[in-house]
N, C-alpha and C positions, 0 to 999 in steps of 0.2 A: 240124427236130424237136429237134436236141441241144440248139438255141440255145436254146429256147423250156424244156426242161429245165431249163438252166442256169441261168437266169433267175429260172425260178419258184423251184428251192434258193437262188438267192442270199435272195430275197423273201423266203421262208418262215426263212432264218436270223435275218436283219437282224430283224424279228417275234419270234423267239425271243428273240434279245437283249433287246432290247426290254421285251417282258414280263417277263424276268427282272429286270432293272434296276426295273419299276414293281413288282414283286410282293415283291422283296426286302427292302423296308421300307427301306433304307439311304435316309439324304439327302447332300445332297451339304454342303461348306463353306458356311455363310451368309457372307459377306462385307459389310463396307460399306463406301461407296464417297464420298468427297467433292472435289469441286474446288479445288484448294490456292488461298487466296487471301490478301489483305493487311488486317492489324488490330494491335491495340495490346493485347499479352500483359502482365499483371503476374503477375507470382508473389507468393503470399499463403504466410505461415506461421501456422499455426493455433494457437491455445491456450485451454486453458479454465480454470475459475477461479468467482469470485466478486464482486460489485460493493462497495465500500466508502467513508465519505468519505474524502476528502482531508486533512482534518482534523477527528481526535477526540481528545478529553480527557477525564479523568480526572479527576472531581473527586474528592479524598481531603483529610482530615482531618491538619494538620500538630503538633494537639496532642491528647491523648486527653479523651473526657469523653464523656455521654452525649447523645443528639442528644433537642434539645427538638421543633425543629420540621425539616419537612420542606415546601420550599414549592412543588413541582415535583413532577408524575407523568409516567411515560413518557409517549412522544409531545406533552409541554407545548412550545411555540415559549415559550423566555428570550432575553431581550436582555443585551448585555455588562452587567454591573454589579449584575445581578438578584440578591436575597438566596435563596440556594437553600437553604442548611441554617443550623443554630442549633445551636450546642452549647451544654452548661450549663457555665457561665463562673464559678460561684462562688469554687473554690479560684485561680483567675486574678485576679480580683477582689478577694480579701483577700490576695493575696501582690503587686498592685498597694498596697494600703491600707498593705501592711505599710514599705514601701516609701519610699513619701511620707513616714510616720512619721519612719522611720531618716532621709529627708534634711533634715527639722525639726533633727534631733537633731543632725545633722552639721555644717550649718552656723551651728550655736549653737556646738559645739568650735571649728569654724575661726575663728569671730571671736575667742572668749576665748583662743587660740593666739595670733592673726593680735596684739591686744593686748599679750601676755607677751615677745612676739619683736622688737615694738617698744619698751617699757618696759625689756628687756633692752638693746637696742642702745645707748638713749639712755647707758644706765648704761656700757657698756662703749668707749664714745666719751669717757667722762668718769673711765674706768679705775677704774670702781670695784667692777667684777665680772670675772669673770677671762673668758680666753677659751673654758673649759670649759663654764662659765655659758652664755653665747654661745650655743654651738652645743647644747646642751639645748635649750634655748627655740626655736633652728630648727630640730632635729628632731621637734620635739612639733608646731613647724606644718606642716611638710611631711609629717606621719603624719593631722593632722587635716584636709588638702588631702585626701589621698587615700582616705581613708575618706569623705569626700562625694564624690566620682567616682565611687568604688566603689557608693554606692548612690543614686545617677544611673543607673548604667550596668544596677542592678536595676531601677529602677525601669523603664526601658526595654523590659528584656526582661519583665518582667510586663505590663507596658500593651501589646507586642506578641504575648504567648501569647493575653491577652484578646482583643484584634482576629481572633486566628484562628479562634477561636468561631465565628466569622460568616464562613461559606464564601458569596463572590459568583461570578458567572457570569465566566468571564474572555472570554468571547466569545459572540454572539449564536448562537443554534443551537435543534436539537430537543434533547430527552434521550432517549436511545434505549436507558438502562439505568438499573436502580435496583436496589441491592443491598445496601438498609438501608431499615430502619421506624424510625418515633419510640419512643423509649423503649431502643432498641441502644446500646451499646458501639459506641466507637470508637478504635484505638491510634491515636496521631500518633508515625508513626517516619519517617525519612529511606531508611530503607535500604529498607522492605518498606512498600508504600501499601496501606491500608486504604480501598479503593474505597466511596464511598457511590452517586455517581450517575455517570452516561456520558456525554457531551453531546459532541454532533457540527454539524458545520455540512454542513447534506446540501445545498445549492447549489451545490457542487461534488463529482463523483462519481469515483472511479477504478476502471477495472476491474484486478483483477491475476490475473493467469492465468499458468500455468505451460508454458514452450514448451523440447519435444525438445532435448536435448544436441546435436544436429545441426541444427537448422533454428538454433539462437540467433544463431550467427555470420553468418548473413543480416541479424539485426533492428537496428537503427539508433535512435537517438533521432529524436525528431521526425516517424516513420514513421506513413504515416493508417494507420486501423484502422477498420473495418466491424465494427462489435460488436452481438451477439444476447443479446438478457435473456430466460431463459424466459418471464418472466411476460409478456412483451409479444410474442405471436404477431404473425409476419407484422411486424415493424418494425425499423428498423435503425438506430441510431445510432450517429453519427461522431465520432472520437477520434485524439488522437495519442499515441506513445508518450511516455513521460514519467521513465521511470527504469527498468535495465536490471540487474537483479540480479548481480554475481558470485559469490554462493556457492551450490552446488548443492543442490537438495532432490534424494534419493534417497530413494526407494518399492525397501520388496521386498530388504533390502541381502541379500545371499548366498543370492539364489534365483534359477531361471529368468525369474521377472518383474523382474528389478529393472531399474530406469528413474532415467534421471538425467535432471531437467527442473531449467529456471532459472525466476523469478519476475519476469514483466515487467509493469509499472504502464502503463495505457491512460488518459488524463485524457481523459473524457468531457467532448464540448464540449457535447451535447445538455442541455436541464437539465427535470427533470418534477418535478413536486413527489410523486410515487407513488411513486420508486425507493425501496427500500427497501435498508439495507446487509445485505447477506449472500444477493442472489440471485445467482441460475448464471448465468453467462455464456459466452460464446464470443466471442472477437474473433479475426477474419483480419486479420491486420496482412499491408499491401502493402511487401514488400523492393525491387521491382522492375520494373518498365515497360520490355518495348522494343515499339517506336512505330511504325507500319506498314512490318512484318516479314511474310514467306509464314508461313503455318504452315495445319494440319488439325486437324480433333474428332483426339483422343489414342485415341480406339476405331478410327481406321483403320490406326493402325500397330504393327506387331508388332518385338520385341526379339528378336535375334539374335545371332550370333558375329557380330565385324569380318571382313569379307570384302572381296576385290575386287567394286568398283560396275560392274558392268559391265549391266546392264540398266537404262535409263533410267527405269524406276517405280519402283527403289529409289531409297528417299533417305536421310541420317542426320540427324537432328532429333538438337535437347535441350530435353527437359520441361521447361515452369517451375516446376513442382514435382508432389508426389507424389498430388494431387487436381485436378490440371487439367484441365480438358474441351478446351483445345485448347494444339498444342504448336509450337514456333517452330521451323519448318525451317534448318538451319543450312549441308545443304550437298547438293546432288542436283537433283531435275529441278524446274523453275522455275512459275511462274503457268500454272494450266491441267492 
């Protein structure tokens, strides 16, 4: 009869338990669970950015004057050599006229020089003018030489300011900016460009995206890249890296946000004639490949103090980076 007691309290406890456990609401750890197995890990460093060509210019006016014509609107496809802009060349063109004038004139002195300094010499070979004489007669020629140089060398620079009127294409491309109408002003200065139009050659694309003060020293030249354009949902085009900034952009200087990223250029091998410069981008540039290695999904392992391994289901991995989905076991329990 005790036994039959004792039994039925053990029953009736275990039951209690029991219920309490289900009634308590608590759950237990989820965990998850995967079979370590062998694959080819790259580490990617991320950066974002915007897409831009390769090559743009500037077309700007090298003399000032007002623009007569304008033979290009955004978005126009020019070929190299294409006449784009027209300035008014007048005052170019009578200080060209003026020019030619003065070199009539110049070399009309140099001959009747070029004559005196001969007539002189003959005399003075026959000592009948002195040697002061002499040298007048060759300083008046070699004054009338260089006064015809001198407006040679005008004339030049006037038939060249003229030529600049006439702004050509120096390369086939779109223009993808215009920041003058006919009838504007325009300075021609050397130090400070007075942009008329923009002109790019969008056949070749680069993205340049700005990547972590920390992830940079992973990036390499020549590294492929997997780059995202917003405008292009769901598609991915391939790139290599192609120039690797050393000086730093800092965001945020003397505040809790501040961020020190570098500036890496991705040359898009893919080519679309729709890319447009100045969309968003994201490229994952690959640092790194190791090549069937163990490794697990990065959700099945947890970060810890260094301890003694002494349980063989601990392992120590190392991430391939800070967005990985899976991670490369480097030292612990094996396949399976």
């Amino acid at each position: 009869m005790k036994k039959i007691i004792i039994i039925s309290a053990v029953v009736v406890l275990i039951a209690v338990i029991i219920a309490a456990n289900l009634f308590s609401g608590e759950k237990g750890i989820e965990v998850q669970t995967e079979e370590v197995f062998r694959a080819n890990i790259t580490e990617k460093v991320t950066g974002n950015g915007k897409i831009y060509p390769v090559v743009e210019v500037d077309i700007s006016a090298k003399v000032s004057g007002e623009i007569l014509k304008i033979n290009a609107a955004e978005g126009d496809t020019v070929k190299a050599g294409d006449v784009l802009v027209v300035l008014d060349g007048d005052q170019y063109r009578a200080m060209r006229d003026r020019a030619k004038s003065s070199i009539l004139g110049a070399r009309a002195n140099l001959k009747l020089s070029e004559s005196e300094r001969e007539r002189t010499l003959e005399l003075y070979e026959k000592q009948l003018v002195s040697q002061a004489e002499m040298e007048v007669a060759e300083a008046k020629y070699q004054s009338a030489l260089s006064q015809l140089q001198q407006t040679q060398a005008a004339l030049e620079e006037a038939q060249d300011a003229l030529n600049k009127t006439v702004l050509k294409a120096p390369l086939s491309g779109v223009i993808i900016r215009k920041n003058k109408e006919m009838g504007e002003m325009v300075l021609g200065s050397q130090f400070q460009a007075d942009v008329i139009l923009g002109l790019a050659d969008l056949s070749q694309m680069e993205a340049r995206v700005e990547v972590n003060e920390n992830d940079i020293i992973h990036v390499s030249l020549n590294d492929t890249s997997e780059v995202e354009i917003d405008a292009f949902q769901d598609t991915t085009f391939m790139g290599i890296v192609s120039e690797i900034s050393h000086s730093a952009v800092t965001k945020g200087v003397g505040t809790i946000e501040e961020v020190t990223n570098y500036e890496v250029k991705v040359l898009l091998l893919d080519k679309l004639p729709s890319f447009r410069p100045g969309m968003s981008t994201t490229a994952d540039i690959r640092t790194r490949t190791a090549k069937n290695v163990l490794n697990i999904p990065i959700q099945s392992v947890t970060a810890r103090e260094r301890e003694k391994l002494e349980k063989p289901s601990q392992v120590e991995s190392t991430p391939a980076d800070r967005e990985a989905e899976e991670i490369k076991i480097k030292k612990g329990k094996g396949k399976g």
